[in-house]
C-alpha positions as CSV (number, residue, x, y, z in Angstrom):
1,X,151.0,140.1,148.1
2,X,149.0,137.2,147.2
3,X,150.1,135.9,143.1
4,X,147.1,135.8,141.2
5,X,146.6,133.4,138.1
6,X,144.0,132.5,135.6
7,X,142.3,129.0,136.2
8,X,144.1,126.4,134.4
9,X,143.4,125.3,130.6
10,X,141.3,122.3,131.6
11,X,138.8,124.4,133.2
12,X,138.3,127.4,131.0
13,X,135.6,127.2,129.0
14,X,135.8,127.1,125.3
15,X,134.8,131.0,124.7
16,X,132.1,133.8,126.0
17,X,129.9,135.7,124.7
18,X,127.3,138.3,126.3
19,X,123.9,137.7,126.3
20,X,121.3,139.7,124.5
21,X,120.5,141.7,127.4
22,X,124.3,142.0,128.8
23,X,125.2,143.3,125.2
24,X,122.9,146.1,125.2
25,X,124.3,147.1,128.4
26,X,127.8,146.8,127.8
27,X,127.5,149.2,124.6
28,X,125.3,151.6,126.5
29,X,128.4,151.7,128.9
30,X,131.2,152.2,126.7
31,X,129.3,154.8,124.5
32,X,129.7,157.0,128.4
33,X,133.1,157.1,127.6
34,X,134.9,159.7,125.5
35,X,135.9,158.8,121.8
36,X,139.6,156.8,122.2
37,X,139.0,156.6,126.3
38,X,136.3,153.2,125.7
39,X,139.1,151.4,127.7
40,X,138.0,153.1,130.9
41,X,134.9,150.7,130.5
42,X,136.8,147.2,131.1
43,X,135.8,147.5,135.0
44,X,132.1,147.3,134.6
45,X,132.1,144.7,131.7
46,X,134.7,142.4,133.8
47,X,132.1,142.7,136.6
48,X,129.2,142.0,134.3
49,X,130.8,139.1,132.5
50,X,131.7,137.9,136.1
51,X,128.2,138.0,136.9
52,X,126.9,136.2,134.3
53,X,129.6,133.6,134.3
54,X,128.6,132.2,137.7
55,X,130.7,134.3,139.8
56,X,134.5,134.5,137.9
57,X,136.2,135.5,134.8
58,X,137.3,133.1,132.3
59,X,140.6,134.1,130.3
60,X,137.8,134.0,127.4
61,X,136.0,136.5,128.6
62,X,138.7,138.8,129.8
63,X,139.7,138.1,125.7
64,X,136.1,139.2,124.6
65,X,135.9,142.2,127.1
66,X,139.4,143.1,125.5
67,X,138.2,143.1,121.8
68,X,134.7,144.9,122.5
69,X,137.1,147.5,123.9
70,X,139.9,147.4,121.4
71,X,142.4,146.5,124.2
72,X,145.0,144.3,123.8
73,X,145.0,140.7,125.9
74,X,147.2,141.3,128.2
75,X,146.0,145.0,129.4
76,X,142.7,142.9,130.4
77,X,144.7,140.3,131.9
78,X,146.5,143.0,134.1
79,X,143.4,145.0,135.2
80,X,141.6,141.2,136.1
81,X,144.5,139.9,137.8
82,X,145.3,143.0,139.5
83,X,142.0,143.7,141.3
84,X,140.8,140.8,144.2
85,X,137.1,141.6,143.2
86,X,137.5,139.4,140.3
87,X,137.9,135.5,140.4
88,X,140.3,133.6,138.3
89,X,139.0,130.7,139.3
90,X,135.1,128.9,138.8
91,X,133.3,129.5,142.8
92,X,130.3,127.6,144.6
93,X,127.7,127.8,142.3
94,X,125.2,129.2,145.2
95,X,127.4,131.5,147.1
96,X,131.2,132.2,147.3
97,X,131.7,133.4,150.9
98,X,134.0,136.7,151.7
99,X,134.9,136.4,155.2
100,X,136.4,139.8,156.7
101,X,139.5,138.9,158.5
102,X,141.1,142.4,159.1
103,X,141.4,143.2,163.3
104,X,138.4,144.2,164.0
105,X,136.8,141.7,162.9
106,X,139.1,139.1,164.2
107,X,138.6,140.4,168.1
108,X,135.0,140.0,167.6
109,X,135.0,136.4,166.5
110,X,135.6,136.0,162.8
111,X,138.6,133.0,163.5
112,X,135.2,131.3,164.3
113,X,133.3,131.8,161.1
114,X,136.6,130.9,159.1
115,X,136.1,127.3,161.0
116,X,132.7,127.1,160.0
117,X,133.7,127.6,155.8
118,X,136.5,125.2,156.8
119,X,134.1,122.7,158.2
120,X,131.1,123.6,156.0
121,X,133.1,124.2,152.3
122,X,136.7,123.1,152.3
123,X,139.7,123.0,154.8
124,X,141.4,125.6,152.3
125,X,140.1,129.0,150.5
126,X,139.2,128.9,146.7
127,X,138.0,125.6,146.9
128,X,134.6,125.1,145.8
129,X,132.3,122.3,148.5
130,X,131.9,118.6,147.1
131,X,128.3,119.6,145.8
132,X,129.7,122.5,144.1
133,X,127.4,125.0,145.8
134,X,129.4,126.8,148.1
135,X,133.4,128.2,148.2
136,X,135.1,130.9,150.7
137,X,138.0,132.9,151.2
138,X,139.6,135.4,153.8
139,X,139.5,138.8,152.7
140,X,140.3,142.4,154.2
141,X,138.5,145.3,155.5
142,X,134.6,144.9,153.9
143,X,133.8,148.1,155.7
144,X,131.4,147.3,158.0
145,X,133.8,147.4,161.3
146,X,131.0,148.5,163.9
147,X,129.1,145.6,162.7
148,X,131.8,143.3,163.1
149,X,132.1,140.1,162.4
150,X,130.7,139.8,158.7
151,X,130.7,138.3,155.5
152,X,129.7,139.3,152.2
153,X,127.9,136.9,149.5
154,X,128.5,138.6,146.0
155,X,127.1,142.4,146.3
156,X,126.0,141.6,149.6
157,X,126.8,141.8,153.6
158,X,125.8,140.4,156.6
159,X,126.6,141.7,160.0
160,X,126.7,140.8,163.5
161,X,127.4,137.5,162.8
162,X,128.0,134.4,165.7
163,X,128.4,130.7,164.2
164,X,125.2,129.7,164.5
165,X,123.8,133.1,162.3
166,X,126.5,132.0,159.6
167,X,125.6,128.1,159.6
168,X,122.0,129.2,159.0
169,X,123.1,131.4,156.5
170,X,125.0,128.4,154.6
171,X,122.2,126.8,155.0
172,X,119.7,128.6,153.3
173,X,122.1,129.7,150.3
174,X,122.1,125.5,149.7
175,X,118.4,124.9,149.4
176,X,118.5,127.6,146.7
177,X,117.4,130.7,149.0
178,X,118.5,134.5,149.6
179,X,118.5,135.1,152.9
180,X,118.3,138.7,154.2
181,X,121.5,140.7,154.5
182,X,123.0,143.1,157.1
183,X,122.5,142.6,160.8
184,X,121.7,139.5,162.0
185,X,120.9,140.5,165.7
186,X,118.1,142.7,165.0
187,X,120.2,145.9,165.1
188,X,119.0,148.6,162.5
189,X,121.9,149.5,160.4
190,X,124.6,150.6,162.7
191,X,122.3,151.8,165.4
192,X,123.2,150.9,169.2
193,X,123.1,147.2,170.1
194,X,121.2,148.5,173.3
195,X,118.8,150.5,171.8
196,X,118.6,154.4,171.3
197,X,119.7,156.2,174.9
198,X,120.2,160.2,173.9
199,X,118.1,162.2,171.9
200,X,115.0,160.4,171.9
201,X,112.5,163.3,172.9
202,X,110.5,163.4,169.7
203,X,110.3,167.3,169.7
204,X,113.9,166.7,168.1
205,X,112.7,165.1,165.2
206,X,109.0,166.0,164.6
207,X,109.4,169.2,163.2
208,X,107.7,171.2,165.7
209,X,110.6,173.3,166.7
210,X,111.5,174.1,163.4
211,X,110.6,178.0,162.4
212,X,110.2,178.9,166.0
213,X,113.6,181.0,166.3
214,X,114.5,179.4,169.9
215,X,116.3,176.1,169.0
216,X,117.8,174.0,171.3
217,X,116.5,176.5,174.4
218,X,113.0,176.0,173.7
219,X,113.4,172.9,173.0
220,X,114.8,171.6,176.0
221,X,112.2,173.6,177.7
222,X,109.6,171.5,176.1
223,X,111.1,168.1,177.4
224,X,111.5,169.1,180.7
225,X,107.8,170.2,181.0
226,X,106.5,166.9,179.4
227,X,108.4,165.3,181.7
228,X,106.7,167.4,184.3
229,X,103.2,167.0,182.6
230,X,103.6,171.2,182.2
231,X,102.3,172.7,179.0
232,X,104.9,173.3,176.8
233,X,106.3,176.6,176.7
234,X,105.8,179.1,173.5
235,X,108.0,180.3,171.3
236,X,109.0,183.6,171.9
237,X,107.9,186.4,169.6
238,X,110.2,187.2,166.8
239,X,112.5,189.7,167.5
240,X,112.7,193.4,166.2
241,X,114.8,194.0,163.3
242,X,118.5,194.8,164.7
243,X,120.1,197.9,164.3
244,X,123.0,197.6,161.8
245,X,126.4,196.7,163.9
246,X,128.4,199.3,163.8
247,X,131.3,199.6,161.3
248,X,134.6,198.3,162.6
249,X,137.1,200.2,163.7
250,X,139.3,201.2,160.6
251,X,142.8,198.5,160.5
252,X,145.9,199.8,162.0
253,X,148.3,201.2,159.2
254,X,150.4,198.4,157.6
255,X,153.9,198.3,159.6
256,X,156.8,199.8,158.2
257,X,158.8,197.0,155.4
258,X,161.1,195.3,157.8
259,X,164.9,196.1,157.2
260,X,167.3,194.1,154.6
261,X,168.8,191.1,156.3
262,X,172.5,192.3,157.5
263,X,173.3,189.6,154.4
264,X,171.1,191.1,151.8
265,X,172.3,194.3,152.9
266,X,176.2,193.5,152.5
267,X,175.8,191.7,149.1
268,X,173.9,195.0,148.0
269,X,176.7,197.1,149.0
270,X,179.4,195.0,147.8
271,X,177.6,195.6,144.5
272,X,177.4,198.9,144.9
273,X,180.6,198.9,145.4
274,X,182.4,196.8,142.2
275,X,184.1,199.2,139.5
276,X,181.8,200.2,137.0
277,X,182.5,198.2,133.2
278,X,183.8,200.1,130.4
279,X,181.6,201.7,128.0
280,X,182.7,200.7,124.4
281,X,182.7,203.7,122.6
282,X,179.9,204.1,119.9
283,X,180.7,203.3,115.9
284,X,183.1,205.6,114.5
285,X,183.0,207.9,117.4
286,X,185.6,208.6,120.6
287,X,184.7,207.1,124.2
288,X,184.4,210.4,126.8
């Protein structure tokens, strides 16, 4: 496991302090909470105070999260440095790059977009360019495997990616821009990269089967005659009311209880067996 510490002294800033709008927020969140469970809230204010800090978390802030919440230091400092979604140190000032490195990723060409941040930003991760726009790191599964490779720029992802596609993205992130996430090849979502080959008859999808009681018969029967250039088929009539089944046949009788285990059976006699206690005789009175 990676060690995780805050950014030195000489870059933390002096303090932190939400803004207007980020305070309003962060009290609407807590009040969510149960009274005494307004700890549960240090997640979504790390993330916002991440946010508006530029992309990390000073120990500052993690200090002001802590008293808004009535947590002590160090339970901030444990939740921040525990969790990779928060950086501990400042990152490009346009876009800190998350490259996926986990395997599938890796067979379909991330080594090369890890060359490109190494070319592009810095040799090494969490180091921020020379123009301070731009810093990257290796992480693991982003969950987009069937989309593979990818990166992710703050809360978003983009797919499908060759060199070239991330260059252009680096690109536009430096002149200031947002360029479009997700796939970069022109697939739609996770679709096929080859386009659509099964179910593609529109009778599947345009609602015209629905209520006709034949399903997937009729509706096959209404493909093959367009293919044909036949008028489709109609749907059936609805059947009749069916008589009500029958009632099934009444359960066997429940078997006989199987016999003692030979062990059970022995211990019982054995017991059955052992010389009865005496009976101390009652107050003032003679045993029989």
């Amino acid at each position: 496991m990676s060690v995780r510490r805050l950014a030195p002294k000489e870059v933390q800033p002096e303090s932190f302090a939400f803004t207007a709008e980020n305070l309003d927020w962060a009290e609407k969140t807590i009040a969510k909470y149960p009274a005494g469970r307004q700890a549960s809230a240090v997640i979504p204010l790390l993330m916002r105070a991440q946010e508006q800090a530029g992309g990390w978390v000073s120990e500052p802030a993690m200090r002001y999260v802590g008293d808004m919440l009535g947590m002590a230091p160090i339970r901030v400092y444990e939740v921040a440095t525990f969790y990779t979604q928060f950086q501990l140190n400042p990152v490009g000032a346009k876009a800190h790059i998350q490259v996926c490195g986990t395997t599938p990723c890796m067979l379909r060409g991330a080594g090369d977009l890890i060359k490109v941040c190494q070319r592009r930003i810095h040799e090494e991760p969490f180091h921020v360019s020379e123009n301070g726009a731009l810093s990257w790191e290796e992480v693991e599964c982003a969950g987009t495997c069937v989309n593979a490779p990818m990166v992710q720029v703050w809360k978003d992802v983009y797919e499908d990616l060759t060199p070239e596609d991330l260059e252009k993205i680096l690109d536009a992130f430096e002149r200031g821009e947002h360029p479009a996430p997700g796939p970069q090849n022109g697939r739609v979502t996770s679709a096929p990269v080859t386009g659509l080959r099964v179910l593609t008859s529109p009778e599947l999808f345009d609602g015209s089967m629905v209520g006709q009681g034949a399903g997937l018969a009729l509706a096959r029967e209404a493909i093959a005659a367009r293919a044909n250039g036949d008028a489709a088929p109609s749907a059936p009539p609805p059947a009749a009311a069916a008589a009500a089944p029958p009632a099934p046949p009444k359960s066997d009788p429940a078997p006989a209880a199987p016999p003692p285990a030979k062990a059970v059976e022995a211990a019982g006699n054995a017991d059955s067996e052992k010389p009865k206690k005496p009976v101390a005789p009652p107050p003032g009175g003679k045993a029989d």
